[in-house]
C-alpha positions in Angstrom: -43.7 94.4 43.1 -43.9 96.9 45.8 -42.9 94.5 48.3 -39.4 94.3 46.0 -39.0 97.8 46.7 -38.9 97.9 50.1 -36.4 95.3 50.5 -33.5 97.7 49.3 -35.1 100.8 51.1 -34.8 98.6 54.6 -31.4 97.7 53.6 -30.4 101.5 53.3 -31.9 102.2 56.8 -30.5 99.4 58.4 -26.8 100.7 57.3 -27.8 104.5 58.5 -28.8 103.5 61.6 -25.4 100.9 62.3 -23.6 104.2 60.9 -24.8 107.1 63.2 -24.8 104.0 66.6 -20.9 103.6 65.5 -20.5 107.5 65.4 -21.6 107.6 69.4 -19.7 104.4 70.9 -17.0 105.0 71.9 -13.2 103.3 71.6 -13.4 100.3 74.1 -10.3 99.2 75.3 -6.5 100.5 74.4 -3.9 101.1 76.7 -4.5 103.2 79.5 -1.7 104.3 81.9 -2.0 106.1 85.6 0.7 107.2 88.0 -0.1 108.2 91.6 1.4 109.7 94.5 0.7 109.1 97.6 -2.6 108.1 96.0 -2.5 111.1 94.1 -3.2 110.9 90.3 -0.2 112.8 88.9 -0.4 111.5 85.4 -2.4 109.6 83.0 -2.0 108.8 79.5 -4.3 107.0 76.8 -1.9 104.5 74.4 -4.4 105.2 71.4 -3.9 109.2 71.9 -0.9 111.2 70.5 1.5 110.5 73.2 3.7 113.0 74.9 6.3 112.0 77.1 5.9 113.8 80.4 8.4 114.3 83.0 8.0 113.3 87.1 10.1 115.5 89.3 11.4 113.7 92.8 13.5 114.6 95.7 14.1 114.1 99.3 10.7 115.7 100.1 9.4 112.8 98.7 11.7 110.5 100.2 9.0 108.6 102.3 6.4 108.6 99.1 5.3 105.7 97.2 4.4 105.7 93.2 1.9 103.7 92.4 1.6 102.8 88.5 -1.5 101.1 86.7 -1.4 100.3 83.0 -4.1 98.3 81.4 -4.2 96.8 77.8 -7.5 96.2 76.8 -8.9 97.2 80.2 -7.2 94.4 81.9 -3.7 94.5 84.0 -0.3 93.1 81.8 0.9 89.1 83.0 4.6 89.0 83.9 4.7 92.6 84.7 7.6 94.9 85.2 8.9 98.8 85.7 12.5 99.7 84.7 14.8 102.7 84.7 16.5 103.3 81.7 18.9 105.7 80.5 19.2 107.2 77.2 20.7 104.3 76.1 18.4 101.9 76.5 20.1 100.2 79.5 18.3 99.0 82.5 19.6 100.4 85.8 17.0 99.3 87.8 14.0 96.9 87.7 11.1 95.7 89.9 8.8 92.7 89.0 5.2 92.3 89.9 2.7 89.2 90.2 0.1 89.2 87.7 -3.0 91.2 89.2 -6.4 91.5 88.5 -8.9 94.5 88.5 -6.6 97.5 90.0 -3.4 95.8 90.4 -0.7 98.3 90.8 3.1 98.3 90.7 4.4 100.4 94.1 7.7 101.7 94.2 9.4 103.7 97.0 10.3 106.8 96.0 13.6 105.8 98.3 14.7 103.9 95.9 14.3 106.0 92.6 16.0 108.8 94.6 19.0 106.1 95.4 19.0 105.9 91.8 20.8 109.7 91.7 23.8 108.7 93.3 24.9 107.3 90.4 23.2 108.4 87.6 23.2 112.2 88.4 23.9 113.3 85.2 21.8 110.6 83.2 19.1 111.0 81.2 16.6 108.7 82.9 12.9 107.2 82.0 10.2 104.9 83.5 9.6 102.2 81.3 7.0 99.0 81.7 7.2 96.4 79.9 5.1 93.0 80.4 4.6 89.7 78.4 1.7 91.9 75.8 4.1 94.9 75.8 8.0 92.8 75.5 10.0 95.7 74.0 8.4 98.1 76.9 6.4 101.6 76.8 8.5 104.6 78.2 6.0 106.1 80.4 7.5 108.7 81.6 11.2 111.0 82.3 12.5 111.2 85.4 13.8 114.1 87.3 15.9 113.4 90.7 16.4 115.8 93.5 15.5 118.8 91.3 18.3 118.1 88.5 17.0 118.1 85.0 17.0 114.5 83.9 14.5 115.0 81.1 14.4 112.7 78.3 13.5 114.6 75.1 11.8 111.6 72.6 11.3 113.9 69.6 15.4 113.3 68.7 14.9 109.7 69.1 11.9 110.0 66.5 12.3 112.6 64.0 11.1 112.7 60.5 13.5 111.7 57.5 11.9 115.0 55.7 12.0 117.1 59.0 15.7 116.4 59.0 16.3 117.2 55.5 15.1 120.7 56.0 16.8 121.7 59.4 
């Protein structure tokens, strides 16, 4: 009889103490992106976190710089990777492939070439986008702002509530 009793009381014990070891783990995985100059860490962003697009200011005193860009899904780096500039529109003005990489594999970019980039699009609203075979449709990861014009993409008319724009 007593031995019945303890069967459900270990049962209970066993769920409290899978409970409280969930409460202290912590999320494994996600996606995880970086963005360094000059092997500088400039901005880094946690996929599973709200997300706020943030915007990267470049000019000709950055002409001889190189972005460096790491983005991880499940703590591994993408297969067919790729970095574009967009505009506002969704249309690719520029894009730059990478080999799959393992461990640390970044994408480099010249700055030279982003700043090329305002000859032409001066007045565009531009973004950083990857995009990979795990990610097809792409991640903005960031707005772009050339030679100290402001280029800024603002996300939050692309994605506005039906009720927020009931009562504006």
């Amino acid at each position: 009889m007593l031995r019945q009793l303890f069967k459900p009381a270990w049962a209970v014990v066993l769920i409290i103490i899978i409970l409280l070891l969930q409460a202290f783990t912590s999320k494994a995985g996600g996606e995880v992106f970086e963005i360094y100059l000059n092997n500088k860490l400039i901005l880094q962003q946690a996929v599973y976190k709200p997300f706020t697009l943030q915007s990267l200011q470049l000019d000709k005193s950055n002409i001889n710089d190189e972005l460096v860009i790491y983005y991880h899904h499940c703590g591994q780096p993408g297969k067919g990777r790729s970095i574009a500039i967009k505009d506002e529109k969704g249309t690719i003005i520029r894009e730059w492939k990478f080999a799959d990489g393992d461990g640390r594999a970044g994408m480099r970019i010249p700055v030279k070439e982003l700043l090329q980039l305002d000859k032409n699009y001066a007045h565009a609203n531009l973004s950083i986008f990857y995009m990979s075979q795990q990610l097809p449709k792409g991640r903005a990861l960031s707005a772009l702002q050339l030679n100290g014009r402001s280029t800024t993409w603002n996300s939050e008319r692309d994605y506005w509530p039906a009720w927020a724009v009931r009562f504006s």
